[in-house]
N, C-alpha and C positions, 0 to 999 in steps of 0.2 A: 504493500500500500504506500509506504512511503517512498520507494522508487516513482513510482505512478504521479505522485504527487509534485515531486521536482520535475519532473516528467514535461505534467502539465504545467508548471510556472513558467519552465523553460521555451515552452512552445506558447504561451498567452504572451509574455513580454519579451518573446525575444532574446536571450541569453546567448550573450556574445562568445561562440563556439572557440575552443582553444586549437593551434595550427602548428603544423611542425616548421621548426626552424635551425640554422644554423648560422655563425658569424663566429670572425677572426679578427683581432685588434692587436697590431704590435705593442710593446711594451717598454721602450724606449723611456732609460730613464726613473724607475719604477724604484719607489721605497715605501708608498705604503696602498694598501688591496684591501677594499672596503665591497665586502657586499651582504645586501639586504632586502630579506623578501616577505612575504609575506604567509600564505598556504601551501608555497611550491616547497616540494623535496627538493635539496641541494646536495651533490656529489661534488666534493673539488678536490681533484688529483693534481700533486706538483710533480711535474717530470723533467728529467734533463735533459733542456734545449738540443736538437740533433743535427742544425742546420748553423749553430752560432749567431741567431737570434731571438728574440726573447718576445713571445705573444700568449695571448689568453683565447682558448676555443671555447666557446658555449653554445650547447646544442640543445635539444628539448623539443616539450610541446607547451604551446604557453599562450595567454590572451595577446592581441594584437600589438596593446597598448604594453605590454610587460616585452613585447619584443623592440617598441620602438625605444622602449627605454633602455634594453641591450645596445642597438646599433649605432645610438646616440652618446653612447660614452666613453668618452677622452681621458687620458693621461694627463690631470693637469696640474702643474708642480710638486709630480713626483708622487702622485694619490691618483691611482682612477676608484672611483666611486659607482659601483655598478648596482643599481637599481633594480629591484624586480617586484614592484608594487602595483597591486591593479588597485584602479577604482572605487571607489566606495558607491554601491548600486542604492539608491532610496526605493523603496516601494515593494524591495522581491528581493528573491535570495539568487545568485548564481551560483552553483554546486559544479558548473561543469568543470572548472579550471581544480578543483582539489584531487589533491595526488598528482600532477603534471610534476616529472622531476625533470632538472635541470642539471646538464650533465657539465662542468668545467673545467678545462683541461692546461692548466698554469704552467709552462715550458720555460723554462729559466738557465743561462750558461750557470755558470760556478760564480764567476764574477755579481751575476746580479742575484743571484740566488743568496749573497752574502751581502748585499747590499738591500735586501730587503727588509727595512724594520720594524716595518705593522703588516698584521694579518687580521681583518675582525671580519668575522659572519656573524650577522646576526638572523634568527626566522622568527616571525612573529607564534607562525600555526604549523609548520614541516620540519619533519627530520632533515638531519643534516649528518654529512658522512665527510671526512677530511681524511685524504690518504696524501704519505709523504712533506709533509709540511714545516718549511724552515723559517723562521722567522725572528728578530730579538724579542719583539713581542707577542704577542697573539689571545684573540678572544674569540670566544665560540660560546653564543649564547639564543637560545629559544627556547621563548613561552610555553607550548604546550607541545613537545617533540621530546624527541631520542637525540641524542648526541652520537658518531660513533666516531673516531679518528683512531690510526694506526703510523706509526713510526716518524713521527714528528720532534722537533727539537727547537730550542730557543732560552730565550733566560729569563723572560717572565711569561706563562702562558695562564691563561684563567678560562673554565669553561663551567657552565651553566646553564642551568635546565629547571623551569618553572615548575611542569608538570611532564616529567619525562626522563629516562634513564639516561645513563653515561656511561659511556665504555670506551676505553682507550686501550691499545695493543702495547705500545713502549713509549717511554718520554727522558730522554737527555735535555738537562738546563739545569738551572740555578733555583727558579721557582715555579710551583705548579698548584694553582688555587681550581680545585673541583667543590660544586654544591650544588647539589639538587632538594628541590623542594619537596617533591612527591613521587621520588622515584630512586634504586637502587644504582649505584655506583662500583663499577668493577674494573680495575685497572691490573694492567700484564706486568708490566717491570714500567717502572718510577725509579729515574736517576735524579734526583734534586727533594729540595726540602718542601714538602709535600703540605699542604692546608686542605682540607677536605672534611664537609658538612650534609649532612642529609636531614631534613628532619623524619620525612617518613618512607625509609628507605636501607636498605644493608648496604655495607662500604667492605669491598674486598680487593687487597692488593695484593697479588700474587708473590712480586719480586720489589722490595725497597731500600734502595738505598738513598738514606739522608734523615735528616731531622724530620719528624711527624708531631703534626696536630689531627687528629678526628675528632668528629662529634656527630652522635647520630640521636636525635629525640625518639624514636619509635623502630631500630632496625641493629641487627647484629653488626659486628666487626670484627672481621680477619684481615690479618696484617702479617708478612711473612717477610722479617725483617734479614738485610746480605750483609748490614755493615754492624758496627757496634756503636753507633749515635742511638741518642733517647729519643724517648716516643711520648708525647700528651695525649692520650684517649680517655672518651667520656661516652657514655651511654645512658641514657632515662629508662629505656625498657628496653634491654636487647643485652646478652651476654658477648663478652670480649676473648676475642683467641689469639696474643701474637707467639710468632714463633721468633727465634732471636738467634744469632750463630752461637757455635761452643765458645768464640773467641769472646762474647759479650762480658767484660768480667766491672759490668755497673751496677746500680744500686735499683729495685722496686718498690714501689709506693703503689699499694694498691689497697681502693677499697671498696665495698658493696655492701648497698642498705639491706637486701633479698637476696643475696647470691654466693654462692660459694667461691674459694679461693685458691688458684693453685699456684706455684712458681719453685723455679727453683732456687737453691741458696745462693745468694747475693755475694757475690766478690768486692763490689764496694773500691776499688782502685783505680777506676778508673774517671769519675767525677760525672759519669753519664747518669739519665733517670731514665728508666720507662713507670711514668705516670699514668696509670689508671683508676677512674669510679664510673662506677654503676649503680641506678637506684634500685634496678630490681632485673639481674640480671648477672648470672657466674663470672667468673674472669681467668683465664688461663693460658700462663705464659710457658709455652716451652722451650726446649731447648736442645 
């Protein structure tokens, strides 16, 4: 019935059909990559330039108006600003453009690939998926989507998600801020000093090396630590698991209002903490 329904809006007012398209814009110059959309899926993949010049592909299906706002955007002191907002319709709803992903293909020599200092996506309403991504800075944030990125690097990265999970493969940098609102957070190997919040969501990091902050209001926490730096984790409702190498020879603080406690005996010589509380919820650190 509700198929039926958009159905018919879409044939009473006319609902301006989405079209397949492609375009290519060199990159001359390039330090910082801003793009923002609104309901579309985004895919951006950075590859190494194979010709020794430096351009952006985007391909897709998309409203009219979301493409002229593609083929309308310049490189301008050193920022292209790539747009991919439709309209705001009064009177009806247009369903036809949701799920339309947009495919981006970011070709960069070594030279500018290291000259690149900002990276920001932002989606109002679609997931978004980042492969390969070099940047000093970089942000990855939407409303009500999935985050996904894999083998990305830089020295301050941040990425967020309103209503929507996070998943990251590897990350080499300095700093790595993840928070999801209402969704679970799963990271492969984390090389840097890691800040990560959930409120209603589990946070799991496979491989960590670096100093940790967690915090999760309503969701479990595994942390499976490679170095011997301390960790601040906290939990409201959800039981804590890190693991720590044999070489870890720091000090534990741990405590819980509901929860049982495990760890093993503290060496204390090394001036590091792994801090942990939970209000109702075990804690167990191995080793």
């Amino acid at each position: 019935m509700a198929i039926g329904i958009i159905a018919l809006f879409q044939y009473q007012f006319g609902g301006v059909k989405s079209k397949e398209y492609e375009h290519t814009l060199k990159l001359d110059g390039l330090k910082e990559l801003a793009i923002t959309s609104d309901s579309l899926g985004i895919e951006v993949e950075f590859v190494p330039s194979t010709d020794g010049s430096n351009s952006i592909h985007i391909a897709g299906k998309a409203k009219p108006e979301v493409i002229d706002q593609i083929k309308s955007a310049r490189v301008n002191n050193g920022k292209l600003d790539l747009r991919m907002k439709e309209k705001w319709r009064i009177g009806f709803f247009d369903f036809s453009g949701w799920n339309d992903k947009q495919i981006v293909t970011v070709a960069l020599t070594d030279e500018a690939q290291k000259s690149l200092e900002e990276f920001k996506l932002n989606s109002d309403s679609g997931s978004v998926r980042v492969d390969g991504a070099a940047a000093v800075n970089g942000s990855v944030q939407t409303d009500s989507g999935s985050i996904k990125l894999s083998s990305f690097q830089g020295e301050a990265w941040s990425l967020k998600s309103d209503s929507g999970s996070i998943k990251l493969d590897s990350y080499d940098g300095s700093n790595l801020s993840m928070t999801s609102d209402s969704g679970s957070i799963h990271a492969g190997t984390v090389r840097a000093k890691l800040k990560a919040s959930s409120d209603s969501g589990s946070i799991t990091v496979d491989h960590l090396s670096g100093v940790t902050e967690v915090k999760s209001d309503s969701g479990s926490i595994r942390i499976v630590k490679e170095d011997d730096t301390g960790a601040n984790v906290s939990s409201d409702s959800g039981s804590v698991r890190i693991t720590v190498p044999a070489s870890y020879n720091g000090s534990y603080d741990l405590k819980s209002d509901s929860g049982s406690i495990h760890n093993p005996d503290p060496v204390g010589t090394s001036g590091e903490l792994i801090k942990v509380r939970t209000d109702s919820g075990s804690i167990r650190i191995n080793q």
